[in-house]
C-alpha positions as CSV (number, residue, x, y, z in Angstrom):
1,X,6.3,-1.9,-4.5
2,X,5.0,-2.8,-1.2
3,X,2.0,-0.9,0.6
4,X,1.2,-0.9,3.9
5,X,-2.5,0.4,4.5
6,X,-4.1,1.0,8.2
7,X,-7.3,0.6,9.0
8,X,-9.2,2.9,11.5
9,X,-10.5,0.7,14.1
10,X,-8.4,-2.3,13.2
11,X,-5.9,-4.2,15.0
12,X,-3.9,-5.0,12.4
13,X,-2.8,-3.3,9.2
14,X,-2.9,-4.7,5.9
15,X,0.1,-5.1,3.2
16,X,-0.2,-5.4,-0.3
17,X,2.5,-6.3,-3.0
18,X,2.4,-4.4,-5.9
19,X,3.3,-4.8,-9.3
20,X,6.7,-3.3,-10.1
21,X,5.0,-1.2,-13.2
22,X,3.0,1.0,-10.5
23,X,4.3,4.2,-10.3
24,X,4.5,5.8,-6.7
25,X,3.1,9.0,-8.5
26,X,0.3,7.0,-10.3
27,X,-0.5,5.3,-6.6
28,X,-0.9,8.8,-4.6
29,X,-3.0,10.1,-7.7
30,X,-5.3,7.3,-6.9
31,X,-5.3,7.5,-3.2
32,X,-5.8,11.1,-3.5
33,X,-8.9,10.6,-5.5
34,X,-10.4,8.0,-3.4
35,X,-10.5,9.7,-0.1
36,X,-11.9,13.0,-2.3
37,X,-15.3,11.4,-2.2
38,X,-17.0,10.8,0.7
39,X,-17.8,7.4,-0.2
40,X,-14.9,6.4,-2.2
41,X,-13.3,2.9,-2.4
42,X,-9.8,2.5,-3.1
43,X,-8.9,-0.5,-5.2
44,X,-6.0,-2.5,-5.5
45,X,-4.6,-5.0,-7.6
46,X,-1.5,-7.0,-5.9
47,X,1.1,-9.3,-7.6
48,X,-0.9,-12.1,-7.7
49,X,-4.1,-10.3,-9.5
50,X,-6.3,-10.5,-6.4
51,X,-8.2,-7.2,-5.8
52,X,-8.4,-5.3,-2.6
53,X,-10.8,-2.8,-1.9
54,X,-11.0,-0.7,1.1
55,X,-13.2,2.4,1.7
56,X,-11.7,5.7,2.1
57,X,-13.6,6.7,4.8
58,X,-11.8,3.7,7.2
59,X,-8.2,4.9,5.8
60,X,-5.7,5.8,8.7
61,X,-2.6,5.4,7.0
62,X,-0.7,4.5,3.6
63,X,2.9,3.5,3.6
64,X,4.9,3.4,0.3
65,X,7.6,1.3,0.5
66,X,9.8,2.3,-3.0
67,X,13.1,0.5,-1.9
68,X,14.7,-0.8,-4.6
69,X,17.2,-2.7,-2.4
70,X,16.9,-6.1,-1.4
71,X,15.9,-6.3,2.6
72,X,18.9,-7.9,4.3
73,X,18.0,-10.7,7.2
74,X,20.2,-12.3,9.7
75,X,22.9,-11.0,12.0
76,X,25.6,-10.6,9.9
77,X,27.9,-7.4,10.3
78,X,28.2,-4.7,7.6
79,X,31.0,-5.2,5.5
C-alpha cells in the first residue's frame, strides 16, 4: 500500500511504501490515535524496514493508495 503524507509548512510531500500485510483499517486506527494526542508521533515502517516518524501536530494530509492494480505507463490506447 502506498501513503502519501503532507507536511504543514513543507514543499514537498512525503511517500511511503508499505508492506502489503497493513490493513487500510489497521493504518486509519493508527493515524487516528496519533493526531489524538497533542504530542503524538506517527510511526511508520516502509517495505524496506526503515522507520518514519512524523509528528501529528505537522500532519496536513494522508493519502491511502489501496489499488490493487498495476499503474499503467506510456501512451498506449485502451484496448
Amino acid at each position: 500500500m502506498d501513503v502519501r503524507i503532507g507536511i504543514s509548512q513543507a514543499p514537498r510531500d512525503i511517500e511511503v511504501e508499505l508492506a502489503d500485510s497493513t490493513s487500510p483499517e489497521e493504518l486509519v486506527a493508527k493515524i487516528d490515535a496519533a493526531v489524538a494526542k497533542a504530542d503524538g508521533m506517527l510511526w511508520f515502517t516502509d517495505k524496506r524496514g526503515r522507520r518514519i516518524g512524523i509528528p501529528a501536530a505537522k500532519l496536513a494530509y494522508v493519502e491511502l493508495d489501496t489499488a490493487t492494480e498495476t499503474r499503467r505507463v506510456g501512451f498506449g490506447a485502451a484496448v
